[in-house]
N, C-alpha and C positions, 0 to 999 in steps of 0.2 A: 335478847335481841338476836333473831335470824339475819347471818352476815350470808350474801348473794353473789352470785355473778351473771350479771342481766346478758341474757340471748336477742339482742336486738333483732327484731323480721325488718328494717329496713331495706338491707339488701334483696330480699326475695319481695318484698312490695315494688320495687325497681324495676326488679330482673320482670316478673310478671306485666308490667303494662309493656316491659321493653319487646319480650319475646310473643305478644300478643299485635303489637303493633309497630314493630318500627320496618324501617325499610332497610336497614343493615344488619338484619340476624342472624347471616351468617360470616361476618366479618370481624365478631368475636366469642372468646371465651370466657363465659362468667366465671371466677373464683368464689368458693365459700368465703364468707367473711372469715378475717383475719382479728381472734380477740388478742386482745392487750393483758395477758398474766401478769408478766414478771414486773420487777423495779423500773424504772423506765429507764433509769440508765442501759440497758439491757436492749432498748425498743429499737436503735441503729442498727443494732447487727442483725437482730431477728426480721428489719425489714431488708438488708441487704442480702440476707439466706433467702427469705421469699422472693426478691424480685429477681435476682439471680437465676434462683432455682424454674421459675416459671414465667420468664421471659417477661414480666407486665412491661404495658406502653404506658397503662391510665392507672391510678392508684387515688380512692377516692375517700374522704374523712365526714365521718356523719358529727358535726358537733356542738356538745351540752353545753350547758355553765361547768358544769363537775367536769370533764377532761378537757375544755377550750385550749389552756393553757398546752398541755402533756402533747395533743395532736400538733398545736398548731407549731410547737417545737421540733419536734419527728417530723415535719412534715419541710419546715425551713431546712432539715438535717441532709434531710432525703434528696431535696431540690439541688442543694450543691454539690452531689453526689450523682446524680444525674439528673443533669442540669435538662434535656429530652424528655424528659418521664417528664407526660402530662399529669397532673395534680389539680384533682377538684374537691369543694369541701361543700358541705351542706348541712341542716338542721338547723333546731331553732335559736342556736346562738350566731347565727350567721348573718350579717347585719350590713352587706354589700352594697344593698341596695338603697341604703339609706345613709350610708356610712362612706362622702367621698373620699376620708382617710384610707378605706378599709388594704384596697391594693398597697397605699404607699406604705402603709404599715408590715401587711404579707406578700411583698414582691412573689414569693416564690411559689402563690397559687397560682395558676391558668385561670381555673372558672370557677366562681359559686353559684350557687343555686338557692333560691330562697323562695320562700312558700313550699307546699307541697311539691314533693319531687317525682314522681311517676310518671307524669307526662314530660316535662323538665329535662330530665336524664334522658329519656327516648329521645329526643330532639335533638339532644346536643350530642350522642353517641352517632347518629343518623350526619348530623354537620359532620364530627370529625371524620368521619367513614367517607365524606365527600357527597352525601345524597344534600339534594336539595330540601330543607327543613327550615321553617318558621320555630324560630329559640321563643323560648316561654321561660320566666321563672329563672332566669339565668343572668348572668356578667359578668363581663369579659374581662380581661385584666387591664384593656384602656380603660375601662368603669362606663362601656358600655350597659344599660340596664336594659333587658328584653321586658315585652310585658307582660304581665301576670294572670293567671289565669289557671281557678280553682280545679281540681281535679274530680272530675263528673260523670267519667264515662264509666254509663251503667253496664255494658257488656264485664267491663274490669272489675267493676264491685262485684257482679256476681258471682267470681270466682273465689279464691283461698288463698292465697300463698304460703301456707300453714300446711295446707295439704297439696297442694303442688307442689313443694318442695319438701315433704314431707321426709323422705331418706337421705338429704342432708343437713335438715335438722336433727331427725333423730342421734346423725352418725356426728355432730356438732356437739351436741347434752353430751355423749358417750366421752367422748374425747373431753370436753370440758370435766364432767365428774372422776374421770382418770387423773387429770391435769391437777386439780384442782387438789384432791387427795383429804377431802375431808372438812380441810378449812372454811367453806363458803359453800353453799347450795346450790343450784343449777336452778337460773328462775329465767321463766318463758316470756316476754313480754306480748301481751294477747290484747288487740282491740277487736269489738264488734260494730264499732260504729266511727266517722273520722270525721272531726270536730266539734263545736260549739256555739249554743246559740245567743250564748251570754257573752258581755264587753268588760268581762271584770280589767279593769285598768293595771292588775299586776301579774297581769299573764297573759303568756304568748302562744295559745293557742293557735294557731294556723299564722301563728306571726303576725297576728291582727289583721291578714290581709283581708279576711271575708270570717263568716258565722253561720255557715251550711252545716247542716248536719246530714250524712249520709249514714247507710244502713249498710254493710255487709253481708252479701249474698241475701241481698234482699228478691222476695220473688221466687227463689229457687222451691222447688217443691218440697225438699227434707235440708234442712235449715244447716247452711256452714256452720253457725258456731257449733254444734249438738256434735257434727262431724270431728269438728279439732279437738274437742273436750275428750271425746275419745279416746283420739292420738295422743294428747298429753299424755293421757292416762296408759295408755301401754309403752311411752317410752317411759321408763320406772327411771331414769337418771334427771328428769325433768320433774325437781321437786314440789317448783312453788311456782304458783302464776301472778304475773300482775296483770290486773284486768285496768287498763289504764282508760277506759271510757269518763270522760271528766265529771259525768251525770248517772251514774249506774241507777236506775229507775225511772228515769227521763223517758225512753221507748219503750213501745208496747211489749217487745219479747223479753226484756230484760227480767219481769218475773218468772216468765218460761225458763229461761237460762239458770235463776236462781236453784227454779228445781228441779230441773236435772242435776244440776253440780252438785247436788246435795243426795239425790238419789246414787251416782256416781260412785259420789265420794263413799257412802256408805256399803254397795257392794263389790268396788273394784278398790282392791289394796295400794295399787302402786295411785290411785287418781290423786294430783298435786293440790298442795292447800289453795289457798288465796292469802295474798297479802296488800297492805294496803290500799283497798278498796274509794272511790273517791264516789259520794253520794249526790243523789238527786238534791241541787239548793229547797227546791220548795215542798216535795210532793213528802214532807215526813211524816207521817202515818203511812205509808207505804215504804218510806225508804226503812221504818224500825221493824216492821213483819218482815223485811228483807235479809235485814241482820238478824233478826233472833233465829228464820229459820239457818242460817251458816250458822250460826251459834251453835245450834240442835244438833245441826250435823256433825260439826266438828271443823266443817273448812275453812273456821276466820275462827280465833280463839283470843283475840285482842277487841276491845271496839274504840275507835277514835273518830271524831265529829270533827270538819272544816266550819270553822263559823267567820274567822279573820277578826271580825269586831262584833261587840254587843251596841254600839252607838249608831242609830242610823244615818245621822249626819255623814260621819266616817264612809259608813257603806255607800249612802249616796254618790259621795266622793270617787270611790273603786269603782260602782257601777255596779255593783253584788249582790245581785239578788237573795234573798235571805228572807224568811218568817220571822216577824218581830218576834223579840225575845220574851217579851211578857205572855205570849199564846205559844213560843218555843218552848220555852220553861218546862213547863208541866208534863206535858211528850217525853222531854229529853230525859227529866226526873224520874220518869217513870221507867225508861230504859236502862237506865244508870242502876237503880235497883236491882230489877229483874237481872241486867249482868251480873252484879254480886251475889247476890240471894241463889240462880243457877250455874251461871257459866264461867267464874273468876277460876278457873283452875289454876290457874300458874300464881295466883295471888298478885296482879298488879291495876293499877291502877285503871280509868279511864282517864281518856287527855283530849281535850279541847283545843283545837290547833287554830292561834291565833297570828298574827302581823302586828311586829312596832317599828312603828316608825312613818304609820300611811298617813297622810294628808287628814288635818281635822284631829286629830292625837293630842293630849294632853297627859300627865302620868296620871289624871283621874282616869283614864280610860286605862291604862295597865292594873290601875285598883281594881277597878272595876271590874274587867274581864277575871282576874283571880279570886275576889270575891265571889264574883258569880259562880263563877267555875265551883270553889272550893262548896257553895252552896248545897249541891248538888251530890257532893262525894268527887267531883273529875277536878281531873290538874288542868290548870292553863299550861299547854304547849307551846310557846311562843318565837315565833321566826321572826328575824331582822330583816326589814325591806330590802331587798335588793332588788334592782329596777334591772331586768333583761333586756337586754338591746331591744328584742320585737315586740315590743309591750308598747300598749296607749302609755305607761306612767314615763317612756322613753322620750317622747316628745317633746321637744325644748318650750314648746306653749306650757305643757303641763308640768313642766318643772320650774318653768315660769310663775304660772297663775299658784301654785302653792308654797313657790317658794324655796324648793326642795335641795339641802344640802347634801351633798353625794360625797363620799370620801371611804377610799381603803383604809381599813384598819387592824385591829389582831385582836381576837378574842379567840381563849381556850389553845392560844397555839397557833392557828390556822389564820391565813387572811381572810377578808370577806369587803366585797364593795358595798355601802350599805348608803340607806339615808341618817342621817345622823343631827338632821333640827330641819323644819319646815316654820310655815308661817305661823303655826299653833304651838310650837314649842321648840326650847333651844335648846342649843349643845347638853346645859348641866341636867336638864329636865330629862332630856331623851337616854343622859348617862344614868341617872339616878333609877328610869324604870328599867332598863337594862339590866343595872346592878338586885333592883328588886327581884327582877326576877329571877336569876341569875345563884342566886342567894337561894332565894326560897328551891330552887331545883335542887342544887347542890342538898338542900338540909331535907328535903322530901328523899333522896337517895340514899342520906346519910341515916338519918334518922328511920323507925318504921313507918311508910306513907301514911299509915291510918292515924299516927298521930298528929298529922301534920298538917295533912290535905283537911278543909273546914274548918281551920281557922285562920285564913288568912283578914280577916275583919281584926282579927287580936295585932298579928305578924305588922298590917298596915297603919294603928295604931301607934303602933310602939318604932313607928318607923322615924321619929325623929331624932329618937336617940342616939341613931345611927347618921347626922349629920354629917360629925367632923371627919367621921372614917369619908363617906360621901365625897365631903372637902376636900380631901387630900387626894381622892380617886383621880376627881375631875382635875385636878391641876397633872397628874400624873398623864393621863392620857390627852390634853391639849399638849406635854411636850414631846409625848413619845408614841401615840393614836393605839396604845395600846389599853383596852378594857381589863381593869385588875382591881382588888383590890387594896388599898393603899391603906396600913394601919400602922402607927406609929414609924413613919417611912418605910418598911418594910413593903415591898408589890405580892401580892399573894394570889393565887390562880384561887377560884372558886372554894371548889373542894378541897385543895390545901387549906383554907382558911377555914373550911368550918370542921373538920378534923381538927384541927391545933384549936380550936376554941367552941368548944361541944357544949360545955355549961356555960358558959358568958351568953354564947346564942341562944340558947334556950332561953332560960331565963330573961335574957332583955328583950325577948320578942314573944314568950308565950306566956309570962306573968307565972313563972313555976321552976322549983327544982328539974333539976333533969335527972328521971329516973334512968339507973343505967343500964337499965334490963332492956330499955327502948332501940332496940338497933335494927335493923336491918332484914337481921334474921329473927327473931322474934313475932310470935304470931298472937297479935288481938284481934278481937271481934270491933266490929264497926256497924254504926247504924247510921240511918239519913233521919 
């Protein structure tokens, strides 16, 4: 697993409509973004050095699900520490505008900003400045909401903020790969296109607000992206890229882009990989010539498929467009080969990256998808719903109309908000596919995957034996909402359980001695 430290271009996507358009630009100083390294216990003093140090008035927080908690804490810290410092927050966990709690909850923001923030931020930098400005995309800490209003202006898109601010990103990688010291990668975060034209119900693409898709330097006569691919490529501290377009194949240059990155890749040394790439829903015979040529080159050495469900009711459900799986099948199968047969160098698997817990779910459907999956030669990947604030599945109609149980709990350690029973299935249902899967990961890690992965039809079988352990789970976690498993009263973390019980598992799930040469490290051949 490649550990990272994501280069966010938010701030230079800002700064660039700001210093294009606003009427107060020269009534401030932009700062480089300011990354978050150390423990966060650490994150008070390092923002009391910087603000100190550089006089800030405004200090603004871009924020995820993954750091919501860590800023929105720094950011409370900071407030009563100077109580004056204007404090704004934005991204797609920000949920203001729909959320009349949100202020009473974070007294100690000034403004958020929600949808796309580029015109947003010019506006309300212009207000504080004193210029007269129509607020867009903005509200105010009485829970004033301004209106909304997608980010469009083609003069803006034709530009870069990749290469307009190219020497302090450069000198941003440099300092992060010094900083960093080894532990974690320098990865770039790179779009060429900003949004989506799909309603998938469990994501927050532009925050649901709209489903425009725009192009990036679109019109220009030698093409932005071709220019940044470049730059990547000669800043040599700027490892890996994530190409975060939601559809990679969806637009016409996207196969242009393939190949250069690939021509690139192959005569400039330092050009950065790609990592998790997120593919075209429908166009798969295009989106698999797209993979294998990264494959050929070298710049994707993993391949993993978004499907969420093989049912199409389910999909229906999400809104998720997808090629049925009976005319998917055979494409996919075909891929899955061809990676093993050429491209498996590191020896791991493929993964099918699915959702439990969506609307229309029964644990036939966890069978199912890992059946199918294991069919094939690929592992079922599987993520637990969690419903983001600016998501259609956040709606109280839709959590209504299916019913949908929400509740924090603890799996592997970590919290997670999750759905945990709908109308299609309850609490012990939704605990038991959990546990399936959960299991079966844990024993595809433990065990060698080739022995593992393609029989899940046996694994679900022999899944009733596995009851009473079930049994005792599910009472375990209605008292304590922690995901464990529970065997002979004993709680056991995943992989703690199937280490202390390697031959029992085996055997009552694959109908066989467990040979002990089968581990991890060991190398068999595998056929589909």
């Amino acid at each position: 697993m490649i550990m990272t430290y994501m280069i966010n271009p938010v701030s230079w996507m800002l700064r660039l409509n700001y210093e294009n358009e606003a009427k107060s630009k020269d009534c401030y100083n932009w700062l480089a973004p300011w990354p978050l390294l150390d423990n966060p216990s650490n994150d008070v003093n390092q923002a009391i050095e910087l603000i100190e140090k550089e006089k800030i008035d405004i200090l603004c927080f871009s924020v995820y699900v993954w750091n919501r908690k860590r800023l929105m804490t720094l950011a409370a810290n900071i407030k009563e520490i100077y109580p004056n410092l204007v404090i704004c927050v934005g991204g797609p966990d920000i949920d203001s505008h729909t959320n009349s709690n949100f202020f009473p909850e974070h007294p100690y923001i000034d403004w958020a900003m929600y949808g796309e923030g580029e015109t947003a931020f010019t506006s309300l930098l212009d207000h504080l400045a004193g210029y007269e400005s129509q607020l867009l995309n903005v509200v105010d800490n009485k829970g004033t909401v301004y209106p909304h209003q997608p980010f469009m202006d083609k003069n803006i898109l034709k530009k870069s903020p990749y290469l307009e601010y190219r020497d302090e990103i450069a000198a941003l990688a440099k300092d992060l790969k010094r900083d960093l010291n080894g532990s974690r990668q320098v990865l770039m975060v790179w779009e060429t296109t900003k949004g989506c034209p799909y309603t998938c119900t469990f994501c927050d693409w532009s925050s649901g607000l709209h489903h425009k898709v725009r192009i990036w330097g679109k019109g220009e006569l030698e093409a932005n992206w071709k220019k940044e691919l470049q730059f990547f490529s000669e800043v040599e501290e700027i490892e890996v890229v994530f190409w975060t377009n939601p559809n990679i194949g969806l637009t016409p240059q996207d196969p242009e882009i393939v190949d250069y990155w690939c021509e690139l890749y192959r005569t400039h040394p330092t050009c950065p990989r790609l990592i998790q790439p997120q593919w075209s829903k429908n166009k798969k015979e295009l989106v698999y010539r797209l993979v294998e040529k990264f494959l050929d080159a070298g710049v994707i050495n993993e391949f993993k498929v978004d499907l969420q469900d093989l049912d199409p009711v389910v999909l229906d459900y999400i809104e998720r467009p997808e090629m049925p799986w009976i005319e998917h099948k055979p494409l996919l199968a075909e891929m899955v080969n061809r990676y093993y047969e050429k491209y498996n160098v590191h020896d791991t698997e493929v993964q099918i990256f699915f959702i439990w817990g969506l609307p229309g779910q029964t644990f036939e459907n966890m069978k199912r998808n890992m059946i199918e999956s294991g069919t094939i030669g690929a592992r079922a990947h599987t993520f637990l719903f969690e419903i983001l604030p600016n998501t259609p599945a956040a709606d109280p109609k839709y959590i209504q109309r299916f019913n949908l149980n929400i509740k924090e709990i603890i799996i592997k350690g970590d919290p997670i908000t999750t759905v945990i029973s709908s109308s299609t299935m309850d609490i012990k249902e939704w605990l038991t596919g959990t546990i399936a899967y959960y299991l079966h990961k844990s024993m595809v890690q433990k065990f060698y995957w080739k022995k593992v992965i393609g029989r899940e039809a046996t694994y679900f079988k022999n899944f009733y034996k596995f009851q009473k352990v079930i049994d005792s789970s599910y009472e375990h976690f209605l008292q304590t909402n922690v995901v464990q498993i529970v065997d002979n009263g004993r709680p056991y973390d995943f992989k703690v359980y199937v280490t202390e019980n390697l031959e029992y598992l085996y055997e009552l799930f694959y109908e066989e001695k467990l040979n002990n040469q089968l581990t991890s490290t060991d190398n068999h051949s595998f056929s589909l």
